[in-house]
C-alpha positions as CSV (number, residue, x, y, z in Angstrom):
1,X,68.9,180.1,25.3
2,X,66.6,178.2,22.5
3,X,64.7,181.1,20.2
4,X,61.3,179.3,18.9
5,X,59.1,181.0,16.9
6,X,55.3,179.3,16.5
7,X,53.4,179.7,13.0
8,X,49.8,179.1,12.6
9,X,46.8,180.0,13.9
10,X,46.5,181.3,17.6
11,X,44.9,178.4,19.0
12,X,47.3,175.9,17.8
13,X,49.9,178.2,18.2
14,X,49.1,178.5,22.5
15,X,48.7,175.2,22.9
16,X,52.3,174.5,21.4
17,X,53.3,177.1,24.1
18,X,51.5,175.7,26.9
19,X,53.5,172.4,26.2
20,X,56.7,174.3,26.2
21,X,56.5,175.7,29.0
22,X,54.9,172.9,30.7
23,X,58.3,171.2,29.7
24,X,60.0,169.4,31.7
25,X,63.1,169.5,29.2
26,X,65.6,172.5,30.4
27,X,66.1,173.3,26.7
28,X,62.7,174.0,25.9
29,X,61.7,175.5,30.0
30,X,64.4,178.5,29.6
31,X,63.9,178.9,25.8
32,X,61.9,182.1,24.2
33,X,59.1,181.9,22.5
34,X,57.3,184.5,19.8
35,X,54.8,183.8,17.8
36,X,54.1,185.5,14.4
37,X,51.9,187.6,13.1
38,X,49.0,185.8,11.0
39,X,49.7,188.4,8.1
40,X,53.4,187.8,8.2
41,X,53.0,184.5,6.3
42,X,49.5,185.1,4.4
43,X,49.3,184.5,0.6
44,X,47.5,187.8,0.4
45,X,49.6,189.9,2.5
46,X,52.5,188.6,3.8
47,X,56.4,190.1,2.9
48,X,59.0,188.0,1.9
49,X,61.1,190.1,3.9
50,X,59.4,189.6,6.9
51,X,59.5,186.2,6.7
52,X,63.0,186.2,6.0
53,X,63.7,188.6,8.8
54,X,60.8,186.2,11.3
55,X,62.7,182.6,10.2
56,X,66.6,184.5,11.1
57,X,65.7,185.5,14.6
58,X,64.5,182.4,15.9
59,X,66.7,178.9,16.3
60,X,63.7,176.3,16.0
61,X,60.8,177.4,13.6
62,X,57.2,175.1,14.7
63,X,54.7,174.7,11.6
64,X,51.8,173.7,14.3
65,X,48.9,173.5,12.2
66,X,47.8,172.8,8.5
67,X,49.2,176.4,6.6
68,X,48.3,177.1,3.2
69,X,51.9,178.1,2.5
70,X,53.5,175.3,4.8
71,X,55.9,174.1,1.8
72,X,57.5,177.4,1.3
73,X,57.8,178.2,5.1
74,X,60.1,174.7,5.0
75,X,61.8,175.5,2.3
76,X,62.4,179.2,3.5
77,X,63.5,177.8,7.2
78,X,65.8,174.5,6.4
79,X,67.8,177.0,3.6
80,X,68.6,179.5,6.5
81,X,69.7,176.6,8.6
82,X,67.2,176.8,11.6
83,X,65.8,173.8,12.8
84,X,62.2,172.7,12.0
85,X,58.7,170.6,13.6
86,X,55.8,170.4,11.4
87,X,53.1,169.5,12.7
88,X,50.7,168.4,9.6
89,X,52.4,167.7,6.5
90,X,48.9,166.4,4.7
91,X,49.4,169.5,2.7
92,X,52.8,167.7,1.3
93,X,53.4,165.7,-1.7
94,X,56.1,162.8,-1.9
95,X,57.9,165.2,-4.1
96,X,57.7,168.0,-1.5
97,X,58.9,165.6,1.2
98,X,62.0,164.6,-1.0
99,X,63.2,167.9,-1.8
100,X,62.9,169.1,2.1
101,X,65.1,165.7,2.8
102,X,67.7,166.9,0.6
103,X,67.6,170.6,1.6
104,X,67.9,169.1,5.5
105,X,70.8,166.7,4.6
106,X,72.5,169.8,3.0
107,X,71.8,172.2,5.8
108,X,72.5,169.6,8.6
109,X,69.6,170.6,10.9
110,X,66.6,168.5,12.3
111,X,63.0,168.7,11.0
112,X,60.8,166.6,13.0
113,X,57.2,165.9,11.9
114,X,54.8,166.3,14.8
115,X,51.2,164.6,14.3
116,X,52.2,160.9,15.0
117,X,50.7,157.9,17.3
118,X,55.0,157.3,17.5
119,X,54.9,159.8,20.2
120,X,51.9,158.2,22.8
121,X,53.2,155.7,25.2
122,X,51.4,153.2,23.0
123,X,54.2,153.2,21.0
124,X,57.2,152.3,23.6
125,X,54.9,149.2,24.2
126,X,54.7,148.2,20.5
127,X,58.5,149.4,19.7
128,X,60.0,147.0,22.8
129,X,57.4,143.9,21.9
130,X,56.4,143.6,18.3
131,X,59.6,144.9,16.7
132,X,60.5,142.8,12.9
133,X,56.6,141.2,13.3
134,X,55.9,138.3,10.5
135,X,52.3,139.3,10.8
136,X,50.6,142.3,11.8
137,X,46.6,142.9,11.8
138,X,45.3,146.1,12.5
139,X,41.7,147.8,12.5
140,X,41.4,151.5,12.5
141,X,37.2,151.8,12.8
142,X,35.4,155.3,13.5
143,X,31.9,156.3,13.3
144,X,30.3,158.0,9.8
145,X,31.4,162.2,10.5
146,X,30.5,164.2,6.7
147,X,33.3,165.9,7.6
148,X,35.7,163.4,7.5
149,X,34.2,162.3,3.8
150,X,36.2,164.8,2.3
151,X,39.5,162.7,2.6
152,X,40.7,159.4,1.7
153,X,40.1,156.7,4.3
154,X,43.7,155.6,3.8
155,X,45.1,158.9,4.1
156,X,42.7,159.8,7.3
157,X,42.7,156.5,9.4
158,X,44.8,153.9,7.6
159,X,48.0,156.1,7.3
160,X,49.0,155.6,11.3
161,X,49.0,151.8,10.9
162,X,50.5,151.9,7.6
163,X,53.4,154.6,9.5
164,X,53.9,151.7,12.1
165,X,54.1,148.9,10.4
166,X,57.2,150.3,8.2
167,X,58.6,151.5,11.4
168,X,58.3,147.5,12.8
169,X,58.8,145.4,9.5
170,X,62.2,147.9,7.9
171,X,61.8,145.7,4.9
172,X,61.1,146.8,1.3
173,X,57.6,146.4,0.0
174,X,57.2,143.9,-2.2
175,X,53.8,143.8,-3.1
176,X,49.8,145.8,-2.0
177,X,47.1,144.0,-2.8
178,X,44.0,146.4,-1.6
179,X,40.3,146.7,-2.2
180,X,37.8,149.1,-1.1
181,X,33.8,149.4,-0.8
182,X,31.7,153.0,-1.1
183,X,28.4,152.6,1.0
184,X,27.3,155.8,2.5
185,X,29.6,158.1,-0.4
186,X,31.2,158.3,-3.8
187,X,34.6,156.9,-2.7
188,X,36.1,154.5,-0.4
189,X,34.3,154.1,3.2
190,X,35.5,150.4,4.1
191,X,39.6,149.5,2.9
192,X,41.9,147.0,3.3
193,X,45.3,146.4,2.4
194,X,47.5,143.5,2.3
195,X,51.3,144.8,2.6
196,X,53.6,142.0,1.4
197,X,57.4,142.8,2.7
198,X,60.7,141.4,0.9
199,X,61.6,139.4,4.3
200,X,58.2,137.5,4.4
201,X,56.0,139.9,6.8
202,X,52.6,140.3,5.9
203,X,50.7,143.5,7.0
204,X,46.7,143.6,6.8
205,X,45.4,146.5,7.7
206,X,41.1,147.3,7.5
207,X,40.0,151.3,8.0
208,X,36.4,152.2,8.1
209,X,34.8,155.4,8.5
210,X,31.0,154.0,9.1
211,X,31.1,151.2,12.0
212,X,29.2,151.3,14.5
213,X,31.4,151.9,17.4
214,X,35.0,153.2,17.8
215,X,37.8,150.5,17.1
216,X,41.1,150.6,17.4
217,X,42.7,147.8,17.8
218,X,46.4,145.9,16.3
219,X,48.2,142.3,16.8
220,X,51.6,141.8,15.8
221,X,52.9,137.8,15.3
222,X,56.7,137.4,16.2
223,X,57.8,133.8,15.5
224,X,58.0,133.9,19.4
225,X,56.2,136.2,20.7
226,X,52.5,138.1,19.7
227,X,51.4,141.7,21.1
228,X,48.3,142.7,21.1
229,X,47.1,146.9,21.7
230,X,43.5,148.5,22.5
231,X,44.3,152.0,21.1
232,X,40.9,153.4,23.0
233,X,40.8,151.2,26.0
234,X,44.5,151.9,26.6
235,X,45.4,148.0,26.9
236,X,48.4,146.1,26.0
237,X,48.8,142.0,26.5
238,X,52.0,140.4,25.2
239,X,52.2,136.3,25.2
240,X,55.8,135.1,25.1
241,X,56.6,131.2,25.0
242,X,58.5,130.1,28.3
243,X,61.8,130.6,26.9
244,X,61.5,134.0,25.9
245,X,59.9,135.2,28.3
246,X,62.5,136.5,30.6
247,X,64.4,138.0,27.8
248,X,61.9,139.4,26.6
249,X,59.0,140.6,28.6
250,X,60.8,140.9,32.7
251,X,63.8,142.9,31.2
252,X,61.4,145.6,29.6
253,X,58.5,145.8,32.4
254,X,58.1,145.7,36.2
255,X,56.6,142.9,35.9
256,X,55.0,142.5,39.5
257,X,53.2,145.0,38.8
258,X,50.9,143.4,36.2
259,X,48.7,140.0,36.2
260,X,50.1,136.7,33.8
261,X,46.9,134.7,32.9
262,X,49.6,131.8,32.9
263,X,53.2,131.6,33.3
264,X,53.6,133.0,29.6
265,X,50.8,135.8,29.4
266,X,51.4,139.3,30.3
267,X,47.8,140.5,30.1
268,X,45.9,144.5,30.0
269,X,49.0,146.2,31.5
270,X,47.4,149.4,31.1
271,X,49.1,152.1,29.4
272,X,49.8,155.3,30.4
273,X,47.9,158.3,29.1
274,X,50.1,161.1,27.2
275,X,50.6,164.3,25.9
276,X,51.7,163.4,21.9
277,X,52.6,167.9,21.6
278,X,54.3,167.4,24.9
279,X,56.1,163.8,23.9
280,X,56.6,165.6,20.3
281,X,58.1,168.3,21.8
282,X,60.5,166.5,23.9
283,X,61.8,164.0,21.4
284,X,62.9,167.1,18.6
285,X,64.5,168.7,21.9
286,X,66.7,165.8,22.8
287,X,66.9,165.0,18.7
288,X,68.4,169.0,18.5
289,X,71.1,168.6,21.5
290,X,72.3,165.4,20.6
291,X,72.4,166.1,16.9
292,X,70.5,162.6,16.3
293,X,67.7,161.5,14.2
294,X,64.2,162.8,15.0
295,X,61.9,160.1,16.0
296,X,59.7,160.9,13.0
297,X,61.4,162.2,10.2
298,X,60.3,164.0,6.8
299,X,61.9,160.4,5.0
300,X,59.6,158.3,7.4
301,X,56.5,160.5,6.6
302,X,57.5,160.0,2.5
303,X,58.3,156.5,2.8
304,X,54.4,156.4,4.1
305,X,52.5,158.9,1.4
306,X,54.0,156.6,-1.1
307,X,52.3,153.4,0.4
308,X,48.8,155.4,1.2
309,X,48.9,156.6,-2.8
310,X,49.6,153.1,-3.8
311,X,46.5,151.5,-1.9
312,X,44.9,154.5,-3.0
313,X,45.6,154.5,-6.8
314,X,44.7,150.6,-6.3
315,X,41.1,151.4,-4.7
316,X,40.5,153.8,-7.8
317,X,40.7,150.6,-9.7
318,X,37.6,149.2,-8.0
319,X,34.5,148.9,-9.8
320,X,31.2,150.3,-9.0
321,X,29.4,149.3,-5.8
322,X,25.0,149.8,-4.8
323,X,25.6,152.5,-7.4
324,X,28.9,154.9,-6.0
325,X,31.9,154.8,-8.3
326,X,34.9,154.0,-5.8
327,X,37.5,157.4,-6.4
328,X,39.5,156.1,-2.9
């Protein structure tokens, strides 16, 4: 029987254990599940020997919020050699992220980062469809929310497309050519990227945090092939040329099921909506029994922070704009 124990705040915390026992995974239905005492892990009063003594009795720790002392709760966990989800890592530098790679290698257990558009069924569409893309276009537009002001654009919005397209292109990155307007605040509001790959890809990617209307939107260009996915509509059309088509397209899908435009057009098969906690969930319980690779890993999630603070550093660059100093 599977020991989890849940860290962060209660909210978070019930929701993670709802989903477990809304599993329909048998290692995670007849598992146990405590979670800790906010005080256990607080700055102010919390006991290293009670975190010590919380971490050993439990198999799988779950980090399912934003914690103030998240990088020591890793560290702590991965050294005692119990297996670890995280649900935010925006607290996390690159350099954080490398050392909890190494201490995972060393230890042999899985750590599984939680908060990721890899786990909605979005994703299975994009991953059997758009996989080594040439081209990819995505835009990532949300309303103006004050709140949101407080973060970078790339690090709020762009960061999912920019987690995606390395997941599709698995090619070095050659070169980032970004640029970035302030309108409504002192840093970034509108970005774009241009992600140059060793193999010839081209990524552009547009976030904005004062349209008009919600837009979520990507297109990926195969040589063959090219995908395109309405993130808030739930939509996904793939256009295959003749030839490819049945290898492509009728060996993935139930194809009856959905409406060609023409003989090569598979058009708004609409996608099924999903739990991401559930889905998350899930994947780090198959990932622990089969001793395999989490579906988002702490490398993936490092490999991406170090492309967001390049277009970032880039957009710092920028020059003034209707009077804001761009500070990305």
């Amino acid at each position: 029987m599977l020991k989890i124990g849940l860290i962060g705040n209660e909210l978070h915390c019930s929701a993670y254990e709802k989903a477990i026992r809304n599993s329909a995974h048998s290692l995670l239905r007849s598992s146990t599940v405590r979670i800790s005492s906010g005080k256990i892990f607080s700055e102010e009063s919390g006991s290293s020997e009670e975190e010590d003594r919380f971490i050993a009795s439990n198999d799988v720790i779950m980090v399912t919020d934003v914690h103030p002392q998240l990088k020591k709760i890793a560290e702590k966990t991965i050294r005692a050699s119990r297996h670890l989800l995280l649900q935010d890592i925006s607290s996390l530098t690159v350099r954080d992220l490398r050392k909890l790679v190494t201490l995972e290698e060393e230890a042999d257990v899985r750590v599984q980062v939680g908060n990721n558009p890899r786990y909605d069924q979005s994703w299975s569409f994009i991953n059997a469809h758009a996989k080594d893309p040439m081209l990819i276009e995505t835009h990532r537009l949300t309303e103006f929310d004050p709140e949101h002001s407080r973060f970078s654009v790339v690090h709020d919005l762009m960061i999912h497309d920019i987690d995606m397209t390395l997941q599709l292109v698995r090619s070095p990155v050659k070169k980032i050519s970004s640029s970035g307007v302030a309108v409504l605040t002192d840093s970034t509001d509108i970005a774009n990227a241009r992600i140059e790959f060793d193999n010839g890809a081209v990524a552009n990617l547009t976030a904005s945090r004062i349209s008009e209307k919600l837009i979520c939107k990507a297109r990926f260009f195969r040589k063959d092939s090219f995908a395109t996915v309405d993130y808030i509509n739930n939509l996904f059309s793939v256009v295959n040329n003749e030839q490819n088509q049945k290898n492509d397209i009728n060996s993935k899908l139930d194809y009856n099921k959905y409406s060609y435009l023409n003989s090569n057009v598979l058009s708004n098969i609409e996608i099924p909506l999903s739990n991401r906690i559930l889905n998350s969930l899930n994947s780090f319980a198959e990932s622990i029994i089969n001793s395999s690779v989490p579906l988002v890993t702490l490398d993936d999630s490092a490999n991406t922070l170090e492309v967001v603070n390049r277009i970032n550093d880039q957009l710092k660059l920028n020059t003034n704009f209707a009077g804001h100093t761009i500070t990305a």
